[in-house]
Biopython code that builds the backbone (N, CA, C, O; Angstrom):
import numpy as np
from Bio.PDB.StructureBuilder import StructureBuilder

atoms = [
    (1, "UNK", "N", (0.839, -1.187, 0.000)),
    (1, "UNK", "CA", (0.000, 0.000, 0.000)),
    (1, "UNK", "C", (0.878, 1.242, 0.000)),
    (1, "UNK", "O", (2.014, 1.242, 0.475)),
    (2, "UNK", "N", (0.248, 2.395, -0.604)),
    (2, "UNK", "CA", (1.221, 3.497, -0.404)),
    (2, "UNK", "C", (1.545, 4.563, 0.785)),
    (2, "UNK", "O", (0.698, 5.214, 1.397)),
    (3, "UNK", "N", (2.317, 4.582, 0.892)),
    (3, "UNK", "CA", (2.669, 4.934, 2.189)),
    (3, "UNK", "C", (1.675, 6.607, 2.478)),
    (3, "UNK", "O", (1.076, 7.089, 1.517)),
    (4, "UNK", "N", (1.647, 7.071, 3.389)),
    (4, "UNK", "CA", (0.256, 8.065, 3.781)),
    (4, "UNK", "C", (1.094, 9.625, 3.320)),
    (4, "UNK", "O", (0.567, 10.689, 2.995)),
    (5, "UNK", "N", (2.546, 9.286, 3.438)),
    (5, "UNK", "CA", (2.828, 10.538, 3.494)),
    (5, "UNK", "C", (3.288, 11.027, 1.681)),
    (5, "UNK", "O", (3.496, 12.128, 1.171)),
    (6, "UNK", "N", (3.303, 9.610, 1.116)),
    (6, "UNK", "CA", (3.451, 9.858, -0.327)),
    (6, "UNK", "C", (1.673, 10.132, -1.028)),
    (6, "UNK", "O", (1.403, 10.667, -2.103)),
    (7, "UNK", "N", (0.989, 9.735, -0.311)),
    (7, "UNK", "CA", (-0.544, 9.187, -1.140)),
    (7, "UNK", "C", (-0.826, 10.864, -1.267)),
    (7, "UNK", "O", (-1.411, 11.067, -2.331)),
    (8, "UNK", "N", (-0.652, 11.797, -0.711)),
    (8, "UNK", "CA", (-0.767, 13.038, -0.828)),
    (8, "UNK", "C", (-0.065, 13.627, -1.922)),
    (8, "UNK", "O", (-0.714, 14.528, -2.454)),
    (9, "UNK", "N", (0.807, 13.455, -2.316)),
    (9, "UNK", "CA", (1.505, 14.255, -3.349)),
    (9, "UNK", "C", (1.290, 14.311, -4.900)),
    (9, "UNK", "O", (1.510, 13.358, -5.648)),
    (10, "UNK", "N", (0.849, 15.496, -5.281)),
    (10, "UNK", "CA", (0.294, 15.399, -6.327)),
    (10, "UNK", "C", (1.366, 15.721, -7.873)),
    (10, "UNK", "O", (1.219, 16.493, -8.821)),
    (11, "UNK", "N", (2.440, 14.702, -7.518)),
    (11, "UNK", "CA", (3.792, 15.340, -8.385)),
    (11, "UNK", "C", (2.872, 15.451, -9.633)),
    (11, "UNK", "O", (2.365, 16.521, -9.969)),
    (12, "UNK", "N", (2.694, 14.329, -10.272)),
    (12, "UNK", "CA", (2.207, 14.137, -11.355)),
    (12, "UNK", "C", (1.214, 14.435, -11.841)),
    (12, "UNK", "O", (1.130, 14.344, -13.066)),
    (13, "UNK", "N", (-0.027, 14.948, -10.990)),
    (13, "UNK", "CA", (-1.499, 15.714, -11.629)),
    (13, "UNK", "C", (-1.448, 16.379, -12.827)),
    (13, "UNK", "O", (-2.267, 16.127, -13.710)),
    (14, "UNK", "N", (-0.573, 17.207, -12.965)),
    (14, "UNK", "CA", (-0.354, 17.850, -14.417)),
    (14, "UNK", "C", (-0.138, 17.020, -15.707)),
    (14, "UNK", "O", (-0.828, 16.966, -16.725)),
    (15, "UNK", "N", (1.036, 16.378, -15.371)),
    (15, "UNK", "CA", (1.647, 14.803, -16.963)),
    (15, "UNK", "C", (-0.082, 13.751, -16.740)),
    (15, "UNK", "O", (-0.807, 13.294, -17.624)),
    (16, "UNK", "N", (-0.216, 13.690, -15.413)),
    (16, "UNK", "CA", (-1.419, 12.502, -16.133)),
    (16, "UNK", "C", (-2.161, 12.632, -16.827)),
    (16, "UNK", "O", (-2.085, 11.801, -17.732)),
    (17, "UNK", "N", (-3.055, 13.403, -16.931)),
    (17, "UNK", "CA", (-4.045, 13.590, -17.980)),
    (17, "UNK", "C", (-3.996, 13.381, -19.131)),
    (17, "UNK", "O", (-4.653, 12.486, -19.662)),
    (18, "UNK", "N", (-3.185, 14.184, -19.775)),
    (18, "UNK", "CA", (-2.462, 14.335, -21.268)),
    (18, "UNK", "C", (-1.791, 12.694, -21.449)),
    (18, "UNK", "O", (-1.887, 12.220, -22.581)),
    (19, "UNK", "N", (-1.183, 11.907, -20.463)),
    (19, "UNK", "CA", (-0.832, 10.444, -20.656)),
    (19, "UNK", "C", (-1.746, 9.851, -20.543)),
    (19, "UNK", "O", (-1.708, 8.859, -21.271)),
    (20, "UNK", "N", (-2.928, 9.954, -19.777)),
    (20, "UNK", "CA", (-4.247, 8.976, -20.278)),
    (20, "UNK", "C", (-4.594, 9.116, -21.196)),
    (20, "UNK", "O", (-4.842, 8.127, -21.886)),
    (21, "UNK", "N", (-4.771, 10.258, -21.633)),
    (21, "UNK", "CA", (-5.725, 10.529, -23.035)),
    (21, "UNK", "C", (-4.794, 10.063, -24.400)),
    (21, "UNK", "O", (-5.369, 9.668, -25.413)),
    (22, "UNK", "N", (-3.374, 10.145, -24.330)),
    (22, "UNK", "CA", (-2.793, 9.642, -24.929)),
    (22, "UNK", "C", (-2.823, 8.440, -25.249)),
    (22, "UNK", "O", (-2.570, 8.084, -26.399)),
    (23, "UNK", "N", (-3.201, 7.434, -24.092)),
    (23, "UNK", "CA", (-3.303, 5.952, -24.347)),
    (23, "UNK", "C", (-4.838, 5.654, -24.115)),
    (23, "UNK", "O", (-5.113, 4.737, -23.341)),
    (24, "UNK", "N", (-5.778, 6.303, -24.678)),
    (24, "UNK", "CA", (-7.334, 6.133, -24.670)),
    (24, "UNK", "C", (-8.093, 6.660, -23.856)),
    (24, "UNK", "O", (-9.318, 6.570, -23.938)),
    (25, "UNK", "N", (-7.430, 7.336, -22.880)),
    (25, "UNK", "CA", (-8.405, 7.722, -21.563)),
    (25, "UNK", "C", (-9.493, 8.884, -22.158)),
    (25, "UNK", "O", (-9.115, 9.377, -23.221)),
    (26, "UNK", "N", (-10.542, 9.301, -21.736)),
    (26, "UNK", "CA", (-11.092, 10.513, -21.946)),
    (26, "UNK", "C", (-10.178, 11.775, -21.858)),
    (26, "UNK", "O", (-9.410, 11.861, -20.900)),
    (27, "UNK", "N", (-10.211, 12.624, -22.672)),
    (27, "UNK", "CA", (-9.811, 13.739, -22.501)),
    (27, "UNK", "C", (-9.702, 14.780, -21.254)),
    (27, "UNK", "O", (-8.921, 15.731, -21.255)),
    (28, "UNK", "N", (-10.662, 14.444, -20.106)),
    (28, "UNK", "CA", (-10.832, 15.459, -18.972)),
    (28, "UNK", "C", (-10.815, 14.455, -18.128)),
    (28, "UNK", "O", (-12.007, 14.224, -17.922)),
    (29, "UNK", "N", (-9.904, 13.388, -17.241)),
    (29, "UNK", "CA", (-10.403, 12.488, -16.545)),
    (29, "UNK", "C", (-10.808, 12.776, -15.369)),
    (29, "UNK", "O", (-10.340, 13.855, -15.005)),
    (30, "UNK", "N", (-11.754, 12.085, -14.290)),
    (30, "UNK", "CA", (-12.419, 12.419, -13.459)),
    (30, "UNK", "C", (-11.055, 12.473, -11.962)),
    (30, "UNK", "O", (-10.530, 11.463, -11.493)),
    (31, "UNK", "N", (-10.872, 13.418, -11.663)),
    (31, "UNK", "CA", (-9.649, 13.552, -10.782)),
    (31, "UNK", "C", (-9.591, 12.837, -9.589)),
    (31, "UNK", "O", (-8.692, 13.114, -8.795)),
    (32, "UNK", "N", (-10.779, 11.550, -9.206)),
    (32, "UNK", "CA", (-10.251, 10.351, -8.370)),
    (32, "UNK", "C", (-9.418, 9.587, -9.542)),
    (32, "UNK", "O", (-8.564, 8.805, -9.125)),
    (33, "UNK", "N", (-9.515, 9.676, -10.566)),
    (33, "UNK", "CA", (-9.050, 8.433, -11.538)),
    (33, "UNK", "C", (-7.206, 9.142, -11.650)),
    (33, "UNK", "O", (-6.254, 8.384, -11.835)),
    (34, "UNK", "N", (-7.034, 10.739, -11.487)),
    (34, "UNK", "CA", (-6.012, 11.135, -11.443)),
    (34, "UNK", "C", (-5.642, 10.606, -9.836)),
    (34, "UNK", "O", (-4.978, 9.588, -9.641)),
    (35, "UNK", "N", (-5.978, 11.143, -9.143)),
    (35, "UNK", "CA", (-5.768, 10.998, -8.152)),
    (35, "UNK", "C", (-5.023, 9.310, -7.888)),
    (35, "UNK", "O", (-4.060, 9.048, -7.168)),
    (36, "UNK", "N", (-5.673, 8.556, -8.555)),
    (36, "UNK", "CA", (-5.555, 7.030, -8.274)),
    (36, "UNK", "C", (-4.327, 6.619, -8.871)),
    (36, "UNK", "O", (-3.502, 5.858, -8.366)),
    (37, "UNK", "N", (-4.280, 7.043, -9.717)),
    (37, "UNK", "CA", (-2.953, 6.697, -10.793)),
    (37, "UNK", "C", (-1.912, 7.261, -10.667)),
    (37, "UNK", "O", (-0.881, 7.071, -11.312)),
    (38, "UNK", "N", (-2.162, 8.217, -9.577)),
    (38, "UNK", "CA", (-1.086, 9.346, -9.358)),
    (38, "UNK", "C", (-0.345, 8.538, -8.072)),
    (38, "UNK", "O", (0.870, 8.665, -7.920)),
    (39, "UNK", "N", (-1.081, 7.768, -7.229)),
    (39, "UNK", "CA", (-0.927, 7.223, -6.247)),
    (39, "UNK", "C", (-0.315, 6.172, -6.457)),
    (39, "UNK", "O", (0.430, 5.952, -5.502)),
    (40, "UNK", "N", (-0.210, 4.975, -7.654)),
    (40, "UNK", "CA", (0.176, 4.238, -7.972)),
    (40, "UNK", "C", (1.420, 4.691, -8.667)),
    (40, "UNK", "O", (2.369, 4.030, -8.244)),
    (41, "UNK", "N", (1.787, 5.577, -9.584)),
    (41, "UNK", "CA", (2.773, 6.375, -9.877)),
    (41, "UNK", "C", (4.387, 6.246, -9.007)),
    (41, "UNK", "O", (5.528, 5.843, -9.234)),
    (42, "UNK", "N", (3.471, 6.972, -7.731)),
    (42, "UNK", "CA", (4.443, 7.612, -6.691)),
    (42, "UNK", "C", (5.380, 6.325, -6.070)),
    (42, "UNK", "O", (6.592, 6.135, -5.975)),
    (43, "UNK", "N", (4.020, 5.454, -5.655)),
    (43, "UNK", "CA", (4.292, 4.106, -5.324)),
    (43, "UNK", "C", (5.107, 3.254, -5.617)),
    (43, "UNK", "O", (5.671, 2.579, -4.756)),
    (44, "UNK", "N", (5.319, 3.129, -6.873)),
    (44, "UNK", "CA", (6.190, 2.436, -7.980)),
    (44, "UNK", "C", (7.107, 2.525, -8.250)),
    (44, "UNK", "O", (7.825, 1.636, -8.708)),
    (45, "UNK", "N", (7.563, 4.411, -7.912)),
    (45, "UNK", "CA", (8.383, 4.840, -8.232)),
    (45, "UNK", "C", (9.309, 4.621, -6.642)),
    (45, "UNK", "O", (10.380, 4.070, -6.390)),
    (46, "UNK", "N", (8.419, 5.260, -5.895)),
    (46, "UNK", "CA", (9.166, 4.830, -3.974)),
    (46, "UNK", "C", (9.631, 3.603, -4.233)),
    (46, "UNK", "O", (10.848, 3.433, -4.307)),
    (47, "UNK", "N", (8.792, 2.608, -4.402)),
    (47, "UNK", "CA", (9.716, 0.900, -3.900)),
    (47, "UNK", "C", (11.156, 0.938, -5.174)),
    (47, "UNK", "O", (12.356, 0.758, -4.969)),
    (48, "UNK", "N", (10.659, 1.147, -6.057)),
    (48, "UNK", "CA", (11.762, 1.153, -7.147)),
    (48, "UNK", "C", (13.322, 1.589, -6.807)),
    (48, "UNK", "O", (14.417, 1.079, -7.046)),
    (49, "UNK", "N", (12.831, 2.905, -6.062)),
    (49, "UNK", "CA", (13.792, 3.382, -5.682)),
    (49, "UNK", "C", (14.628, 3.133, -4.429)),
    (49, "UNK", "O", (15.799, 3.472, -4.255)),
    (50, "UNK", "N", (13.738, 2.412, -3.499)),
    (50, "UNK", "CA", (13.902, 1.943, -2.590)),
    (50, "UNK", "C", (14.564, 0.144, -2.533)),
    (50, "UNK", "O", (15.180, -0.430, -1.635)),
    (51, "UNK", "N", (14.223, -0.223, -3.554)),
    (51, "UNK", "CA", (14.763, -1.615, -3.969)),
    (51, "UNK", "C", (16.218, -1.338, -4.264)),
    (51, "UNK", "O", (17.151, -1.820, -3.622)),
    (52, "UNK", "N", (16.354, -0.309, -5.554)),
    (52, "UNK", "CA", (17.432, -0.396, -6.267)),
    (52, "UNK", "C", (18.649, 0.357, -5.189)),
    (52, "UNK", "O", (19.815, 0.003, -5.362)),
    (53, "UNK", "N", (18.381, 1.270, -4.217)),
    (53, "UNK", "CA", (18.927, 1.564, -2.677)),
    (53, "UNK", "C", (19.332, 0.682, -1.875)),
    (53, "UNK", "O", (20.385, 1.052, -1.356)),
    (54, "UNK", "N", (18.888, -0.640, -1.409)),
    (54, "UNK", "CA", (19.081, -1.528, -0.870)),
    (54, "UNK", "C", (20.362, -2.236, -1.383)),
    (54, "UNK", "O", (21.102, -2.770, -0.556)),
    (55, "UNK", "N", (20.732, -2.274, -3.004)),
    (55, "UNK", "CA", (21.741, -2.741, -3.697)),
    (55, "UNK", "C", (22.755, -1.887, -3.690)),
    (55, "UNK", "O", (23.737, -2.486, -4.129)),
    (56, "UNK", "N", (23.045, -0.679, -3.386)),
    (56, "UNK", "CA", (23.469, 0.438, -3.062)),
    (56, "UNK", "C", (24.512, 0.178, -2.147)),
    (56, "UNK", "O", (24.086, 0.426, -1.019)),
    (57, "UNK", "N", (25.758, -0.234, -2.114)),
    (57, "UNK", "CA", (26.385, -0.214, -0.812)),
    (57, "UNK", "C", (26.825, 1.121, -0.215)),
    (57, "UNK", "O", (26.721, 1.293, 1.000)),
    (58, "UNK", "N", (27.285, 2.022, -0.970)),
    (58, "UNK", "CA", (28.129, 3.391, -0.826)),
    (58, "UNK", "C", (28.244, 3.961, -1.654)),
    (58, "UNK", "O", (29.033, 3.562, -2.510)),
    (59, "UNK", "N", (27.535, 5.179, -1.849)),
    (59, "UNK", "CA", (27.122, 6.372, -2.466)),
    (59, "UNK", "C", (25.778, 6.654, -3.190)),
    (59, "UNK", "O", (24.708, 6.343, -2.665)),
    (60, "UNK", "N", (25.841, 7.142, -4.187)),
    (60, "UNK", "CA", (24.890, 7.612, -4.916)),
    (60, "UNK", "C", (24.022, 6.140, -5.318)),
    (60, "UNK", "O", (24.489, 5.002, -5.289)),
    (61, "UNK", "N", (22.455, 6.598, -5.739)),
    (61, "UNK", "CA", (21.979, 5.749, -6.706)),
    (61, "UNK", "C", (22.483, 5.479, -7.997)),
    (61, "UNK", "O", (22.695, 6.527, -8.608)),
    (62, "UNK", "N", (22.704, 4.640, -8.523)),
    (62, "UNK", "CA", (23.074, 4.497, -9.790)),
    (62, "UNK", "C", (22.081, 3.896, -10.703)),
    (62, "UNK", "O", (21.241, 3.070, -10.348)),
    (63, "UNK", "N", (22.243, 4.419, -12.060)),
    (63, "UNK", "CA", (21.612, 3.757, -13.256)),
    (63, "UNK", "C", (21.354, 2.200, -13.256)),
    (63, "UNK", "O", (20.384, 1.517, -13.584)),
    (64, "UNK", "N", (22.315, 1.979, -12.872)),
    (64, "UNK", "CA", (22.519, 0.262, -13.207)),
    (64, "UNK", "C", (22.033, -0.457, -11.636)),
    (64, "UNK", "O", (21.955, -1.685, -11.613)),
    (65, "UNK", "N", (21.817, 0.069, -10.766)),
    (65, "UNK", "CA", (20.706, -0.418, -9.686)),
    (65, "UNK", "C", (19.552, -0.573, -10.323)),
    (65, "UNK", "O", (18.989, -1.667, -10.299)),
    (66, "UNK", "N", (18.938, 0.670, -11.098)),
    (66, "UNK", "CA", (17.476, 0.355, -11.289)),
    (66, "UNK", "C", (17.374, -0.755, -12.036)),
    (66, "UNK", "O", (16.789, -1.800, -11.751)),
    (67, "UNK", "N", (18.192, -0.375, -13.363)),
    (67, "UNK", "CA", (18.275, -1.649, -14.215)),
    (67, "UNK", "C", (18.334, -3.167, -13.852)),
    (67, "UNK", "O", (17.920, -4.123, -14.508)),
    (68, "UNK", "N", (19.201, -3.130, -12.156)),
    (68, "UNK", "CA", (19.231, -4.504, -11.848)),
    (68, "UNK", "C", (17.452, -5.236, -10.941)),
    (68, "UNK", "O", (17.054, -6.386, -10.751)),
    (69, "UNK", "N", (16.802, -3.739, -10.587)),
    (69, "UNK", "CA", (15.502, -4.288, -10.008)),
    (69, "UNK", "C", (14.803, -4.680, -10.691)),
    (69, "UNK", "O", (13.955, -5.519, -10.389)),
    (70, "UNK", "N", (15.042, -3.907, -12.432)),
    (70, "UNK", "CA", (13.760, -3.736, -13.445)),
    (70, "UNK", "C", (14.125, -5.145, -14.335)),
    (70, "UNK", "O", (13.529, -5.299, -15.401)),
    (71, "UNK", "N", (15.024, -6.080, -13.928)),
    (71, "UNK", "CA", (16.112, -7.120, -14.638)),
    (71, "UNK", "C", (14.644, -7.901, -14.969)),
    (71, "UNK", "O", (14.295, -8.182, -16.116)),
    (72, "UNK", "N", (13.948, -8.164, -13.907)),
    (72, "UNK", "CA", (12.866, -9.427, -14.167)),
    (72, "UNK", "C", (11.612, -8.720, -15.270)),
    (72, "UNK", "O", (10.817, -9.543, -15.725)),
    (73, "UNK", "N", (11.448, -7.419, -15.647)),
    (73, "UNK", "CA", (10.227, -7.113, -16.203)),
    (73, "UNK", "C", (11.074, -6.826, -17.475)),
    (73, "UNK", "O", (11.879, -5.933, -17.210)),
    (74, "UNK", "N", (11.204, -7.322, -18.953)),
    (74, "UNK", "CA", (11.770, -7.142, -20.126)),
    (74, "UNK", "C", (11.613, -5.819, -20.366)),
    (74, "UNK", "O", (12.499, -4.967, -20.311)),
    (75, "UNK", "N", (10.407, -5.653, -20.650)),
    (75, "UNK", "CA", (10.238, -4.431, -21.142)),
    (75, "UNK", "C", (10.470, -3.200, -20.792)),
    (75, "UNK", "O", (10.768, -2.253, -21.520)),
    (76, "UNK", "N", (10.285, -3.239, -19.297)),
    (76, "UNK", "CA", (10.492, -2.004, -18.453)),
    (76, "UNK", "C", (12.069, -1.603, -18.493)),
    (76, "UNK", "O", (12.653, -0.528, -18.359)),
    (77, "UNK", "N", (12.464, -2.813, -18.714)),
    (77, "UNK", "CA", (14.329, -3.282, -18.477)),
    (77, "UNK", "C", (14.796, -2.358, -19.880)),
    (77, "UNK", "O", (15.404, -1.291, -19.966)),
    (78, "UNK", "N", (14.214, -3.293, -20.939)),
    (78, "UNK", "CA", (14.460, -2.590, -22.383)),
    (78, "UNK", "C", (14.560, -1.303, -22.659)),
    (78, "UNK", "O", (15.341, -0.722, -23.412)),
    (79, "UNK", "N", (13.263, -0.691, -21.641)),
    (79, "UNK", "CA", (13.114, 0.557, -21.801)),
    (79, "UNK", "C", (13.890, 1.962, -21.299)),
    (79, "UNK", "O", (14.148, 3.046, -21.821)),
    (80, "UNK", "N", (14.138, 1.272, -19.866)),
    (80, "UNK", "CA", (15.314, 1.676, -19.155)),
    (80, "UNK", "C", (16.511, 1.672, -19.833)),
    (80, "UNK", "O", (17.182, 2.652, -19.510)),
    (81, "UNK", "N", (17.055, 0.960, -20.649)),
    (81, "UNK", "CA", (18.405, 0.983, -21.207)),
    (81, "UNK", "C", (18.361, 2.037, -22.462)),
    (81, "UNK", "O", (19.234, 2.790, -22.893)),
    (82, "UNK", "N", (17.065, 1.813, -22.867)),
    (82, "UNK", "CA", (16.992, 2.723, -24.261)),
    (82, "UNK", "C", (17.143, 4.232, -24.058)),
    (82, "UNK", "O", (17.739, 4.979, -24.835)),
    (83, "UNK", "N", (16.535, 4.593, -22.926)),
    (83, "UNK", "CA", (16.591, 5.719, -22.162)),
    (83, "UNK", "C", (17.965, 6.239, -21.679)),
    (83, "UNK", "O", (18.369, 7.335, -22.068)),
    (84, "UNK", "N", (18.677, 5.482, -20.851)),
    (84, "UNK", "CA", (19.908, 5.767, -20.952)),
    (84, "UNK", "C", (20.687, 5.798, -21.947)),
    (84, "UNK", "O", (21.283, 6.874, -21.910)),
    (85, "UNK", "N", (21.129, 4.947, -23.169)),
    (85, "UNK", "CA", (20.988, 5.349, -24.211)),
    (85, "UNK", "C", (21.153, 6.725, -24.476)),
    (85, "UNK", "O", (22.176, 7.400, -24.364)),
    (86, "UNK", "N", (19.682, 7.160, -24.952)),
    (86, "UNK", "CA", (19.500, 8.554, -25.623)),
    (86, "UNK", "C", (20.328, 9.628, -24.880)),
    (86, "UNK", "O", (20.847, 10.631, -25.368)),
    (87, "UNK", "N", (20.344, 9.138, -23.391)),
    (87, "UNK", "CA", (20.905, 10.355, -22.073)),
    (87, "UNK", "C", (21.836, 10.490, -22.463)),
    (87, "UNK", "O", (22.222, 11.659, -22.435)),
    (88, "UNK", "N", (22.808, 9.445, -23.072)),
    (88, "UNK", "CA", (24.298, 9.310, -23.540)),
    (88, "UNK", "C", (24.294, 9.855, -24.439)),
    (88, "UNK", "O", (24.990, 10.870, -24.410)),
    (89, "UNK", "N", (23.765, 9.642, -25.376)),
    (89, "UNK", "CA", (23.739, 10.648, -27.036)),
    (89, "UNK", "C", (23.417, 11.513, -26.613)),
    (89, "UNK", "O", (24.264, 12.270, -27.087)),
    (90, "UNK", "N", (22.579, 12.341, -25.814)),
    (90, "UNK", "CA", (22.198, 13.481, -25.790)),
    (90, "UNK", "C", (23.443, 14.034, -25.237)),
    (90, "UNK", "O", (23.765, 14.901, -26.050)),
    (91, "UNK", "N", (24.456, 14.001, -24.150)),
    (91, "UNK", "CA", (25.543, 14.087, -23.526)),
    (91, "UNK", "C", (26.477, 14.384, -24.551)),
    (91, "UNK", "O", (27.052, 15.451, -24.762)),
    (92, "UNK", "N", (26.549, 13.439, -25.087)),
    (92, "UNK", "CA", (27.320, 13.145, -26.028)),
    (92, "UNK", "C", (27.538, 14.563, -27.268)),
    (92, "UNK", "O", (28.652, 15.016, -27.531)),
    (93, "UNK", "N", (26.355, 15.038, -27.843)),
    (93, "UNK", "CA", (25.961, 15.631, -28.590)),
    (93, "UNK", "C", (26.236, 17.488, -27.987)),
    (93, "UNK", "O", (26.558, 18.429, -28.711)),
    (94, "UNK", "N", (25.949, 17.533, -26.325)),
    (94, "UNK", "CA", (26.307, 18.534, -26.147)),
    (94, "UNK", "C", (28.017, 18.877, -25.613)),
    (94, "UNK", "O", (28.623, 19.863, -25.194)),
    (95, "UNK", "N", (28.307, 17.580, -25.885)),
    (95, "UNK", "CA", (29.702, 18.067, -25.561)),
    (95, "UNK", "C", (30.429, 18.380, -26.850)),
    (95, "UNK", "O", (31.394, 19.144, -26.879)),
    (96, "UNK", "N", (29.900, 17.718, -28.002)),
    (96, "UNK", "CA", (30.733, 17.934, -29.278)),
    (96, "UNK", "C", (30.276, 19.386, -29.820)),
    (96, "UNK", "O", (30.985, 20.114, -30.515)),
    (97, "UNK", "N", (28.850, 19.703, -29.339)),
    (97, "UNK", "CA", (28.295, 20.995, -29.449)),
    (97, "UNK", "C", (29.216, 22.527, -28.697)),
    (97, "UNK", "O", (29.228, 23.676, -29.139)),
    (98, "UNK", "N", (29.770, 22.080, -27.696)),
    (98, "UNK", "CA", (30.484, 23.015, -26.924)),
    (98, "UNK", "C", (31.830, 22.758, -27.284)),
    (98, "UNK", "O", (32.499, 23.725, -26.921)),
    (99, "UNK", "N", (32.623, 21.788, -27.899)),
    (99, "UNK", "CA", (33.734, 21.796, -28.119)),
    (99, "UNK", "C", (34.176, 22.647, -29.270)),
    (99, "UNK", "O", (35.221, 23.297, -29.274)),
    (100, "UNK", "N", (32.991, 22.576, -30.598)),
    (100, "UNK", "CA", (32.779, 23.111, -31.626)),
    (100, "UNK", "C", (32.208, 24.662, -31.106)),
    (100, "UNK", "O", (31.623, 25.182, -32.057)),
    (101, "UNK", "N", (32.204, 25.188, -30.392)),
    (101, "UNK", "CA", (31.685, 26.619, -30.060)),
    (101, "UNK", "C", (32.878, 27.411, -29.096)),
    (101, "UNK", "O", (32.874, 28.594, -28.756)),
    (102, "UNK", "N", (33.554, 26.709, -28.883)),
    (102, "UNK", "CA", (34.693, 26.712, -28.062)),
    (102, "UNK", "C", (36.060, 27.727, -28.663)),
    (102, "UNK", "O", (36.606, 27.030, -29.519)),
    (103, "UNK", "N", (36.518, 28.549, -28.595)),
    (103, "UNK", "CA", (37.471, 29.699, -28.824)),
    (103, "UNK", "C", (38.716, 29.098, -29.445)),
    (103, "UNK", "O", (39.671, 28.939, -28.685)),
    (104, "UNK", "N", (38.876, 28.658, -31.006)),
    (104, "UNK", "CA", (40.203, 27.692, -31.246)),
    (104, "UNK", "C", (41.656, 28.548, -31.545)),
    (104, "UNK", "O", (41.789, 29.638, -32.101)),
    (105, "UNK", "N", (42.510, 27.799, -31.067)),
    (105, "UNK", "CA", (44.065, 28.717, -31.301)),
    (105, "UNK", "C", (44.294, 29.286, -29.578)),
    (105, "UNK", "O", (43.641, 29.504, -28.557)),
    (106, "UNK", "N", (45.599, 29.330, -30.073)),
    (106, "UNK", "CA", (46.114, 29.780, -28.146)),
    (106, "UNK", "C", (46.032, 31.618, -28.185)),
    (106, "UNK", "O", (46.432, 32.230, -27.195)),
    (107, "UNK", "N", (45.567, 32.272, -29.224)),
    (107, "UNK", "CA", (44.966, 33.759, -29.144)),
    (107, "UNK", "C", (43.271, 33.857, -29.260)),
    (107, "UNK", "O", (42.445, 34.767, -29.345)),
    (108, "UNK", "N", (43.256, 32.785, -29.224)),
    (108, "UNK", "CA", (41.272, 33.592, -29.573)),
    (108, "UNK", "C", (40.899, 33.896, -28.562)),
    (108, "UNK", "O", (41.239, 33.213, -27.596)),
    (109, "UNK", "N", (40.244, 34.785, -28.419)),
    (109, "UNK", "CA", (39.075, 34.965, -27.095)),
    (109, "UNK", "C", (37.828, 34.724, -27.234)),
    (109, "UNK", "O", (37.083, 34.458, -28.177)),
    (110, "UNK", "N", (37.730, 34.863, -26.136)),
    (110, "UNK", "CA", (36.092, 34.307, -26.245)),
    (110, "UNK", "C", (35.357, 35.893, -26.500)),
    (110, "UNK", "O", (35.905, 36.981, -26.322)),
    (111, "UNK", "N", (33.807, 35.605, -27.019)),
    (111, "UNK", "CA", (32.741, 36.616, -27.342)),
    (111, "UNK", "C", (32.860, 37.779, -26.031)),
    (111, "UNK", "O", (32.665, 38.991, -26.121)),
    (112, "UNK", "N", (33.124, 37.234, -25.182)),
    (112, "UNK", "CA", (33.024, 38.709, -23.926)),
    (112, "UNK", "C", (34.138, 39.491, -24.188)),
    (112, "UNK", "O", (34.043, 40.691, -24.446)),
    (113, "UNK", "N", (35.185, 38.891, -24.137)),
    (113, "UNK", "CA", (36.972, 39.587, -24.511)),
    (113, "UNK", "C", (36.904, 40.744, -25.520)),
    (113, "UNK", "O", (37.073, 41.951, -25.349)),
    (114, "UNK", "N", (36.537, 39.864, -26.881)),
    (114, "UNK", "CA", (35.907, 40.511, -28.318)),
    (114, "UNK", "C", (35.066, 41.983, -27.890)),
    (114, "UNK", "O", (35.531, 43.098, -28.128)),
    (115, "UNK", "N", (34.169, 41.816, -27.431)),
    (115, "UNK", "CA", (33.241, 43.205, -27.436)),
    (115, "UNK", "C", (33.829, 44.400, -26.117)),
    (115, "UNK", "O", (33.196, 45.393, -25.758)),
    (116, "UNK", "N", (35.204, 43.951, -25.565)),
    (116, "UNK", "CA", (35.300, 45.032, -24.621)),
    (116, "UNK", "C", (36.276, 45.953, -25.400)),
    (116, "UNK", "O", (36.629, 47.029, -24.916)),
]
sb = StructureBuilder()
sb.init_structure("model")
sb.init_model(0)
sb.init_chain("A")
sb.init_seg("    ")
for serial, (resi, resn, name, xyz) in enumerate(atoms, 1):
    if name == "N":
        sb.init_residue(resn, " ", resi, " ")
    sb.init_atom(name, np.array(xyz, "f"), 0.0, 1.0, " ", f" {name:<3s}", serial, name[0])
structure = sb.get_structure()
């Protein structure tokens, strides 16, 4: 069950709607049905996080905790990796983005230098 002090929090009221209706729900859903899903949400997300913590010996959460809770559900697993993934390309993409914007030669200055 979800714990009393999470069942209150309405992180998600805003994204649900627009994600039900996305996957068939009515357009305006009746806000116990938000409410409900919002609760299950939170829930899912607490033990998740709370599982993949337990594997945790010292320090931070890591990526590859969740991945090891989400190991038994394929899809969720699949999905998780694909996601990280993109995080990497996206990373990826802004670093080659800033390297390429970056002041080349041991005289260039940067845009602030330039305009004084």
């Amino acid at each position: 069950m979800t714990d009393p002090t999470l069942a209150t929090d309405t992180m998600f009221h805003e994204d649900l709607p627009p994600m039900m209706y996305g996957f068939g729900d009515e357009k305006n859903p009746l806000p116990e049905t938000v409410d409900a899903l919002n609760d299950l949400v939170v829930d899912f997300i607490h033990t998740l996080a709370r599982e993949a913590n337990e594997l945790n010996e010292v320090g931070k959460l890591k990526a590859e905790h969740v991945l090891f809770v989400l190991r038994k559900d394929v899809a969720k697993w699949r999905r998780g990796k694909k996601l990280l993934k993109h995080d990497h390309d996206i990373a990826q993409a802004r670093r080659v983005t800033q390297t390429e914007d970056a002041p080349k030669g041991r005289n260039a200055k940067s845009k602030r230098q330039r305009k004084k």
